[in-house]
C-alpha positions as CSV (number, residue, x, y, z in Angstrom):
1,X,22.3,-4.6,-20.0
2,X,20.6,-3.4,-23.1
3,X,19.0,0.3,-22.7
4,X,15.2,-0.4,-22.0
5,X,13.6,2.6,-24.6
6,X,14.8,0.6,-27.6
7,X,13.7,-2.5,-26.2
8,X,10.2,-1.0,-25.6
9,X,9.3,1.0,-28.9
10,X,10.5,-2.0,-31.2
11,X,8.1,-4.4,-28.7
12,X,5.1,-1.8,-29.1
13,X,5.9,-1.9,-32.7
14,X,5.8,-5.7,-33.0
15,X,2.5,-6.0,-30.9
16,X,1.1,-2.7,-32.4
17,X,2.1,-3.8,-36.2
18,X,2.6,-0.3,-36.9
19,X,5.4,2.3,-36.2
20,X,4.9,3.9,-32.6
21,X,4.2,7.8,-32.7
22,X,5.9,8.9,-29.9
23,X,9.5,9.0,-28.8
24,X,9.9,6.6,-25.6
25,X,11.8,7.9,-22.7
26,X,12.3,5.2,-19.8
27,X,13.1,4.8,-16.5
28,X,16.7,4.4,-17.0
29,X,17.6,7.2,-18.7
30,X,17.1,6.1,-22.1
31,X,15.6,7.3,-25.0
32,X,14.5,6.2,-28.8
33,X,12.4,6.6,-31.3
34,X,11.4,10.0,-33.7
35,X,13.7,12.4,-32.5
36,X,11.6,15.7,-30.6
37,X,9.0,16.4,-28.6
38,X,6.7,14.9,-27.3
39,X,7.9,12.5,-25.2
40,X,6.5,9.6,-23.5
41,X,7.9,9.0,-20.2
42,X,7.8,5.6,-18.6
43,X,8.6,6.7,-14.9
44,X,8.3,2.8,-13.8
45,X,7.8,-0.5,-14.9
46,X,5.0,-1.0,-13.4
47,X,3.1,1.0,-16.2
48,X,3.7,-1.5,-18.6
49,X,2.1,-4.1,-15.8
50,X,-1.2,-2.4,-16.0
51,X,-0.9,-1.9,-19.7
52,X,-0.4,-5.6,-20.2
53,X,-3.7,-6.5,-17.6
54,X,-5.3,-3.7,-19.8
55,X,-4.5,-3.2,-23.0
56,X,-5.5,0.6,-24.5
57,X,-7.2,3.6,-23.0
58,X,-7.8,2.1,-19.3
59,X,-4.3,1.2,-19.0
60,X,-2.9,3.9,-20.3
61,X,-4.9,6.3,-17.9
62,X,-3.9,4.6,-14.6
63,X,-0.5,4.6,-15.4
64,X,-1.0,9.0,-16.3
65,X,-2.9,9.0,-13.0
66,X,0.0,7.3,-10.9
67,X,2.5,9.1,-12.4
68,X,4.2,6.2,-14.1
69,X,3.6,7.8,-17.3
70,X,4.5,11.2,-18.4
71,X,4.3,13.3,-21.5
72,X,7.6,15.6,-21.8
73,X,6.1,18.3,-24.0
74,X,3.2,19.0,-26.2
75,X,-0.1,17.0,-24.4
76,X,-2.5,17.7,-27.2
77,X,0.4,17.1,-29.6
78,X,0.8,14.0,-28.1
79,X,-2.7,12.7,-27.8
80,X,-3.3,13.3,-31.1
81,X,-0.8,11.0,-32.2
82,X,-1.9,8.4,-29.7
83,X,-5.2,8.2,-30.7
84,X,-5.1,5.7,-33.3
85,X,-2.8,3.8,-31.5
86,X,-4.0,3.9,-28.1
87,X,-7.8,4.1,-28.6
88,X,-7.8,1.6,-31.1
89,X,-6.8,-1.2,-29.3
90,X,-8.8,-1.6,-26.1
91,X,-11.2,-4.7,-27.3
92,X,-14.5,-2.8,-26.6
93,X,-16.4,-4.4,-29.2
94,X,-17.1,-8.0,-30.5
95,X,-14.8,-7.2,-33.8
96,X,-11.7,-5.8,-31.9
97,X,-12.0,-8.8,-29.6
98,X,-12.1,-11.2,-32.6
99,X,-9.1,-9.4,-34.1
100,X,-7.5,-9.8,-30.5
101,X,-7.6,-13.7,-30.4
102,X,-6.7,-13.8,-34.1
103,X,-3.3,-11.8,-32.8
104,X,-2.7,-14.1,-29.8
105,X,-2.7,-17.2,-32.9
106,X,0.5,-15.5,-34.4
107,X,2.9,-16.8,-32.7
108,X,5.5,-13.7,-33.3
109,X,2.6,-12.0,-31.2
110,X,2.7,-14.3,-28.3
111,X,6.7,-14.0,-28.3
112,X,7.0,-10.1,-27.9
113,X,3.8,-10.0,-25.8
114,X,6.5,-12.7,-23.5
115,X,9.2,-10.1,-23.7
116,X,7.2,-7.4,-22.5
117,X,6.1,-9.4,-19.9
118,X,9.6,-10.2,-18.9
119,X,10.5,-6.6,-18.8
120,X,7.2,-5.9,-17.0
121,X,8.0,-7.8,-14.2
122,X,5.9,-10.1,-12.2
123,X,2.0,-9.9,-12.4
124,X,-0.5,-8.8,-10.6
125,X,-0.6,-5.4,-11.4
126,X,-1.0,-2.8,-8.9
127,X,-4.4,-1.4,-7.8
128,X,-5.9,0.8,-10.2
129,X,-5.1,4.9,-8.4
130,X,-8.0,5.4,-5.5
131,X,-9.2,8.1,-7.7
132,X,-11.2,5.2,-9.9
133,X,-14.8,4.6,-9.5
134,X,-14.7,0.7,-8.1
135,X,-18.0,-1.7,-6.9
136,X,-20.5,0.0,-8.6
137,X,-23.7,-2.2,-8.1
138,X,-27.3,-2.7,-8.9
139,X,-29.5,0.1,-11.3
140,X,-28.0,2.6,-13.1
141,X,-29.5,6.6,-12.4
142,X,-31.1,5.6,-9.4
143,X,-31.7,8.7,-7.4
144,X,-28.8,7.3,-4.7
145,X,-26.6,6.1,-7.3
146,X,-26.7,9.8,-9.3
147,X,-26.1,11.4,-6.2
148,X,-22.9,9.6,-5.4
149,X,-22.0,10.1,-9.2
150,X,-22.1,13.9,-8.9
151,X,-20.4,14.1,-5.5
152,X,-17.2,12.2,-7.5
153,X,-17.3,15.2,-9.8
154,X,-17.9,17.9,-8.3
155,X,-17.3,17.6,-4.5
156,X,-13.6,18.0,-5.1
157,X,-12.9,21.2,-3.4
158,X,-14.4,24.5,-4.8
159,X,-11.1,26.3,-4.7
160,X,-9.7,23.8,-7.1
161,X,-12.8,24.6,-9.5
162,X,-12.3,28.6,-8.5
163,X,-8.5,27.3,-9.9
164,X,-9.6,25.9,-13.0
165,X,-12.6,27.5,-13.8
166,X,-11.9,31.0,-13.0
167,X,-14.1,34.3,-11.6
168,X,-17.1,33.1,-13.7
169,X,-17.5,29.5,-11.9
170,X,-18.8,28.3,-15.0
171,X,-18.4,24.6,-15.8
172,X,-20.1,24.2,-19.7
173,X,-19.4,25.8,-22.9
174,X,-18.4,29.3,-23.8
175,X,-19.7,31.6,-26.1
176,X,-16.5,32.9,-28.1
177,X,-17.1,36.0,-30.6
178,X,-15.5,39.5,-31.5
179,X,-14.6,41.3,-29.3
180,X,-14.5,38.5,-25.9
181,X,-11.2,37.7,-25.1
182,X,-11.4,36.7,-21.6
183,X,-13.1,33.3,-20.2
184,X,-15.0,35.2,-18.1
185,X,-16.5,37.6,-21.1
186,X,-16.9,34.4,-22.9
187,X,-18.8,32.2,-20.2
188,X,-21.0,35.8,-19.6
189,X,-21.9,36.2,-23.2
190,X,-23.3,32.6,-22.9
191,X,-25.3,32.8,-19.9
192,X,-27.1,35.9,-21.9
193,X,-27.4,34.0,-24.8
194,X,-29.1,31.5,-22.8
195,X,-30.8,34.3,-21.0
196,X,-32.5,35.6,-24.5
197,X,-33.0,32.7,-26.2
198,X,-35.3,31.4,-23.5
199,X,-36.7,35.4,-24.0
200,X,-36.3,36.0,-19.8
201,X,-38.3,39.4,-18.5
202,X,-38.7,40.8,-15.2
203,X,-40.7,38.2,-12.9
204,X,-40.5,35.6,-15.0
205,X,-40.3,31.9,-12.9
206,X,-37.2,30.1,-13.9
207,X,-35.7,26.0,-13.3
208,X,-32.1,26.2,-13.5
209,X,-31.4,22.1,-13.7
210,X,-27.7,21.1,-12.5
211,X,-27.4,24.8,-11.1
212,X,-23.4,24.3,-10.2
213,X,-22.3,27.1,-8.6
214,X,-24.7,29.4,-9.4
215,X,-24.0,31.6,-12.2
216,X,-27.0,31.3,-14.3
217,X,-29.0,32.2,-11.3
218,X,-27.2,34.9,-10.4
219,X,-27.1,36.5,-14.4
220,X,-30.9,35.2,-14.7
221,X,-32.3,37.3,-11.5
222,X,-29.5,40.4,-11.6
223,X,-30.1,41.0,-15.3
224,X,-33.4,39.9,-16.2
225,X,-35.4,40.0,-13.1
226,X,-36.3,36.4,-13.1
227,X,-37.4,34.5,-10.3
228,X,-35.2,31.4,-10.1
229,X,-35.2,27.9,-8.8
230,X,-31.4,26.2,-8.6
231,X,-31.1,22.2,-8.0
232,X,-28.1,20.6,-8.0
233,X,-27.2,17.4,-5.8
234,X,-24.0,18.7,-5.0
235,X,-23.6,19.8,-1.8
236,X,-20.5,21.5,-2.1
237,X,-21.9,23.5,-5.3
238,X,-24.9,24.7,-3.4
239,X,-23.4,25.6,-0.5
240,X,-20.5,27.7,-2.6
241,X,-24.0,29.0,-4.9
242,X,-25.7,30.1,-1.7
243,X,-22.8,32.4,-0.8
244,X,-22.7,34.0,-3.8
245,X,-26.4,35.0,-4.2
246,X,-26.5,36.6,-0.6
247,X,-23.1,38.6,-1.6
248,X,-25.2,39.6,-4.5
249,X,-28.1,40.5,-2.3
250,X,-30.2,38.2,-4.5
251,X,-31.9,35.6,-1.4
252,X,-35.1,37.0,-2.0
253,X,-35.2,36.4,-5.6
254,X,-32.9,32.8,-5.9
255,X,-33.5,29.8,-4.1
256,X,-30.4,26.8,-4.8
257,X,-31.5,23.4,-3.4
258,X,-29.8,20.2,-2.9
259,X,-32.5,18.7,-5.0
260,X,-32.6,15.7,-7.8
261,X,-34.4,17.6,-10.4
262,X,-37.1,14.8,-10.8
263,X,-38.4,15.9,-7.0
264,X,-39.4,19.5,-8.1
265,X,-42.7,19.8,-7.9
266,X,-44.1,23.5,-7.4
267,X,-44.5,23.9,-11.6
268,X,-45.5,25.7,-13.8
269,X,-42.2,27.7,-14.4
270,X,-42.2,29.9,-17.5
271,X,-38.3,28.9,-18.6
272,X,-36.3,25.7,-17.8
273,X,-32.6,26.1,-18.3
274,X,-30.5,22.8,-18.6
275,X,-27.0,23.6,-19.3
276,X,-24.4,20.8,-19.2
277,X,-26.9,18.3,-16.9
278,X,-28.5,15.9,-19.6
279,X,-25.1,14.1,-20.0
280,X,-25.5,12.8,-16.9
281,X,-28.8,11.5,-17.1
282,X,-27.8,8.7,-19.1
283,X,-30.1,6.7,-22.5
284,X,-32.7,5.0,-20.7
285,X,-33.5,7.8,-18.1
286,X,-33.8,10.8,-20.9
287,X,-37.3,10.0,-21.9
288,X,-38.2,10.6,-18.4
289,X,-36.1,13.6,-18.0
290,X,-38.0,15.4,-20.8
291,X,-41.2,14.7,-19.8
292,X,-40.3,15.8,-16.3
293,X,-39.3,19.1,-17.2
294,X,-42.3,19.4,-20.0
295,X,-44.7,19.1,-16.7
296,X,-42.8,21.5,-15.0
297,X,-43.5,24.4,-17.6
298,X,-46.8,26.0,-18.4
299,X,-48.2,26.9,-21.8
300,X,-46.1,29.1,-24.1
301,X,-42.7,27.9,-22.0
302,X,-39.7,27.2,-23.1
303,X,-36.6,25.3,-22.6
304,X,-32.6,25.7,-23.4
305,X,-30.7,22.1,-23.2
306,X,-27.5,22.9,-23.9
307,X,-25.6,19.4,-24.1
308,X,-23.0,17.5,-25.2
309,X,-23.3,15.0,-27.9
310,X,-21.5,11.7,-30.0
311,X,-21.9,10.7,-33.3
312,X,-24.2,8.2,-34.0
313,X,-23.2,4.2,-34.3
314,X,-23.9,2.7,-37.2
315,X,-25.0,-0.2,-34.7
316,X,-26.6,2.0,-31.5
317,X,-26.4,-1.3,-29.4
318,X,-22.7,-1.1,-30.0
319,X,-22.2,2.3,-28.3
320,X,-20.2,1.9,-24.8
321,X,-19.1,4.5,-22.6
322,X,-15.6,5.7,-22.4
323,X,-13.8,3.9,-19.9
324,X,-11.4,6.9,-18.3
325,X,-14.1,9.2,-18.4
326,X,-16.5,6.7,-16.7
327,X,-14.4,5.4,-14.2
328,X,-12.2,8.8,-13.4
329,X,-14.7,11.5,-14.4
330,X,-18.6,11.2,-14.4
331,X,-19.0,8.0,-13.5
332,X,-22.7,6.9,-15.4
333,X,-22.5,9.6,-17.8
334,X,-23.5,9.1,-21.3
335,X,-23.8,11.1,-24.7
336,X,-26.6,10.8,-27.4
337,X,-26.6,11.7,-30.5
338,X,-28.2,15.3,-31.6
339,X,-30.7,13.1,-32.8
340,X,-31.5,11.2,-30.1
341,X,-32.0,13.9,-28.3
342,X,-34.4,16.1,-30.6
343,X,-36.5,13.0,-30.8
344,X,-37.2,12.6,-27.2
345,X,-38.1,15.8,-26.6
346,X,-41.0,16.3,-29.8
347,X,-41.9,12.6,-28.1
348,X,-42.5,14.6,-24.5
349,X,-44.4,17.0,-26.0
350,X,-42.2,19.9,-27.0
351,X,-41.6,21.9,-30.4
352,X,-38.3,21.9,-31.3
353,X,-37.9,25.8,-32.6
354,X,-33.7,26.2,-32.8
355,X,-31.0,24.1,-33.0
356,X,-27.2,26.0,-32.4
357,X,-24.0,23.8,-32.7
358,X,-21.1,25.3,-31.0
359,X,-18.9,23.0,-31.2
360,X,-15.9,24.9,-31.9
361,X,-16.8,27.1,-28.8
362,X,-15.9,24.1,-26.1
363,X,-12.6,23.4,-28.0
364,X,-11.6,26.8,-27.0
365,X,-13.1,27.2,-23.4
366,X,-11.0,23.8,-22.8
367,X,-8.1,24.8,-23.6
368,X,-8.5,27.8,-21.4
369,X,-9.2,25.5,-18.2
370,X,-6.1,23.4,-19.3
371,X,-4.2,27.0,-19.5
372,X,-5.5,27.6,-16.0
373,X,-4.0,24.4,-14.7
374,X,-1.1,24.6,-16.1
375,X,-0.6,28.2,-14.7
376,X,-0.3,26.5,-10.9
377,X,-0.1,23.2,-11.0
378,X,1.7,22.9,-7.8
379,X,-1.6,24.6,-6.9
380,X,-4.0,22.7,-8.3
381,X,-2.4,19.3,-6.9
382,X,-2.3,20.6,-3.3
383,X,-6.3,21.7,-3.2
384,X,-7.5,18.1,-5.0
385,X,-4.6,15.9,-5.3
386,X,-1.8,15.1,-7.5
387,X,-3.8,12.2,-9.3
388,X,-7.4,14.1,-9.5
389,X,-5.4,17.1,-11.0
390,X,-3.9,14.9,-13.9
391,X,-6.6,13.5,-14.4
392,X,-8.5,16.9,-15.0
393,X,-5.8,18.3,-17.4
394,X,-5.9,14.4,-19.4
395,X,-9.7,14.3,-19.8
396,X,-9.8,17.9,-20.6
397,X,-6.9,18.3,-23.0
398,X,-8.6,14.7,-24.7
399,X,-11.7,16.4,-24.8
400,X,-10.2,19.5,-26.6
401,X,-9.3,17.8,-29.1
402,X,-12.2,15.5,-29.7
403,X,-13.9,18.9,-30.4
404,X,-11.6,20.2,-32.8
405,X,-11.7,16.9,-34.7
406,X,-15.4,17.0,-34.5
407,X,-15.7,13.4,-32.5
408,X,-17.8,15.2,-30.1
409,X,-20.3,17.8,-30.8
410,X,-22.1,20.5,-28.2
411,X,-25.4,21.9,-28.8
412,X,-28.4,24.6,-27.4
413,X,-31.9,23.0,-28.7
414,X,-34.4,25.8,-28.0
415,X,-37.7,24.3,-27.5
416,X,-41.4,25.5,-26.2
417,X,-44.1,23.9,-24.8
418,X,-46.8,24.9,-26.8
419,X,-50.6,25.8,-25.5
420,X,-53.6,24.1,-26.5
421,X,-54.3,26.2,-29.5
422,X,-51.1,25.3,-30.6
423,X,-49.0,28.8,-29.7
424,X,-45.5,29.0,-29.3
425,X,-45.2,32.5,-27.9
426,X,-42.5,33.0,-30.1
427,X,-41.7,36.1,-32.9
428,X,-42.1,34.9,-36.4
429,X,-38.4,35.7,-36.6
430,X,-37.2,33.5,-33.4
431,X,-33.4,34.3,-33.4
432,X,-34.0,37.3,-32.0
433,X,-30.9,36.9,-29.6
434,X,-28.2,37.3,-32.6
């Protein structure tokens, strides 16, 4: 019987219409294509069956997630090379799916999508892994419907986040510089940065939206003397958070609730800190979300929303979710563009005052948590699960390098809710924090 590798990269290659970046290594031993590493490994057939039922990223992710694919060296090497490939195919938008039924005319098309099929074995595919998102119904960003979002996320097991994360239990950006060389300097130098920007002193009232575990609490009351509110509608996370500030002898001065932040209510607060919550707020629902926390602040206050952002579409209506991330990772969540995001803030009220892009920043705090995984892996599978843990290192590692090629951006938009004579509060000199 012929060796099934060859078979497989000259069938990609035919249905691709370009040469495959990867050398193929399948479930019978063989290998071909560009001699190295990486290596894609097809563990079983029935990767190719899901590829088939879903052609591009969505296939390709359930067949990482159940093990039926493997890469046999460099990830991010790897991903990068897929990225054209793989990405480019899935039919997300009215052109690709024109330029699909165009391919399923050729007739050379149809015969190696036959062979594949053939080598495939029978259809159905298998069920996507448990670990997907499934029956989602009715309104998006209803409070119900984000609570059950964030439990998928975060509700995994705090000692798999005390894995990946490390002592600083920070899930969102870094702040890299001279002189920080640990992920724990690095995650501490940007709570203070945070800290300053929003220009914390001793009694000061502050929100901490999507609170996770704590640490900007914590930094906020032991180093500045702030008064702080945490809500987060993990339950896990507060829990984890409330242990922490009693250890630090902080109950009198923290509060964490389990709390969807459009319930808080007991305003004005001097400083709002949103770091790493907006994305999952989602388009339609982040006009109300800045005009939510505007009313929560009195005159002079400010806010740092430190958030993730796309690039924008030349055709905004054409912008759709990623499907891994949504259906494996925050299910609901959605990036806007830098744009976007300014505007519905000044159209809440608020003076934008500073904009910071560190972008470069995230690349490298990634990598760190993909370090971290790697490190115990064994580990890491046993406190979630095999799947969730791949599916961690594939969205992160992804992410990484969407960074680095500056797909994705991350930014800190200082802004201040101005009083009535139109004061900021602020120096004349406002980056007083470098």
């Amino acid at each position: 019987m012929t060796e099934v590798a060859p078979r497989l990269t000259a069938l990609a290659e035919e249905l691709l219409g370009r040469p495959f970046p990867l050398r193929i290594r399948a479930w019978d031993g063989s290998e071909s294509g560009p001699p190295g590493e990486p290596v894609l490994v097809v563990r079983h057939r029935r990767a190719l069956r899901r590829l088939l039922w879903r052609p591009g990223e969505l296939g390709v992710a359930r067949g990482y997630v159940a093990g039926e694919l493997e890469v046999d060296g460099d990830l991010y090497r790897a991903l990068d090379r897929l990225a054209g490939v793989v990405w480019g195919v899935a039919p997300a938008r009215a052109e690709a799916r024109e330029s699909g039924l165009r391919r399923l005319a050729d007739p050379r098309f149809r015969a190696a999508a036959g062979r594949l099929l053939r080598l495939a074995g029978p259809l159905p595919p298998p069920p996507p892994p448990p670990e997907e998102v499934r029956g989602r119904g009715g309104a998006s960003h209803t409070r119900r419907r984000d609570a059950r979002a964030i439990s998928h996320h975060y509700d995994v097991g705090n000692d798999f986040y005390e894995l990946l994360l490390g002592p600083s239990m920070v899930y969102s950006c870094a702040y890299w510089g001279d002189g920080v060389a640990t992920l724990e300097d690095a995650q501490t130098a940007k709570l203070d940065l945070v800290a300053r920007k929003l220009g914390l002193s001793e009694g000061d009232r502050l929100l901490d939206v999507g609170s996770g575990w704590g640490s900007m609490a914590i930094h906020a009351a032991r180093e500045y003397g702030a008064r702080v509110t945490g809500v987060t509608l993990s339950r896990e996370q507060a829990a984890y958070a409330r242990k922490r500030v009693a250890e630090a002898g902080l109950t009198d001065r923290i509060d964490i609730r389990v709390q969807d932040y459009r319930d808080v209510t007991d305003g004005p607060y001097d400083a709002v800190s949103s770091i790493g919550m907006a994305e999952h707020v989602g388009s339609a629902g982040y006009h109300e979300y800045a005009a939510r926390l505007y009313g929560l602040l009195g005159p002079g206050g400010r806010l740092l929303n430190h958030q993730i952002a796309r690039r924008p579409e030349p055709d905004e209506a054409a912008y759709h979710v990623d499907e891994f991330i949504d259906r494996y990772v925050f299910p609901d969540g959605e990036l806007s563009p830098l744009g976007t995001t300014v505007g519905a803030l000044e159209a809440a009220g608020f003076e934008v005052r500073d904009v910071e892009s560190i972008r470069e920043h995230y690349a490298l705090t990634l990598r760190r948590w993909v370090a971290n995984l790697a490190a115990d892996e064994r580990r890491a599978a046993r406190l979630t699960s095999p799947a969730r843990a791949r599916i961690w290192r594939l969205y992160m590692a992804a992410s990484a390098l969407s960074f680095e090629r500056n797909r994705i951006g991350v930014n800190q938009i200082l802004a201040v809710r101005t009083g009535g004579d139109g004061a900021s509060g602020l120096p004349l000199r406002s980056r007083t924090w470098n």
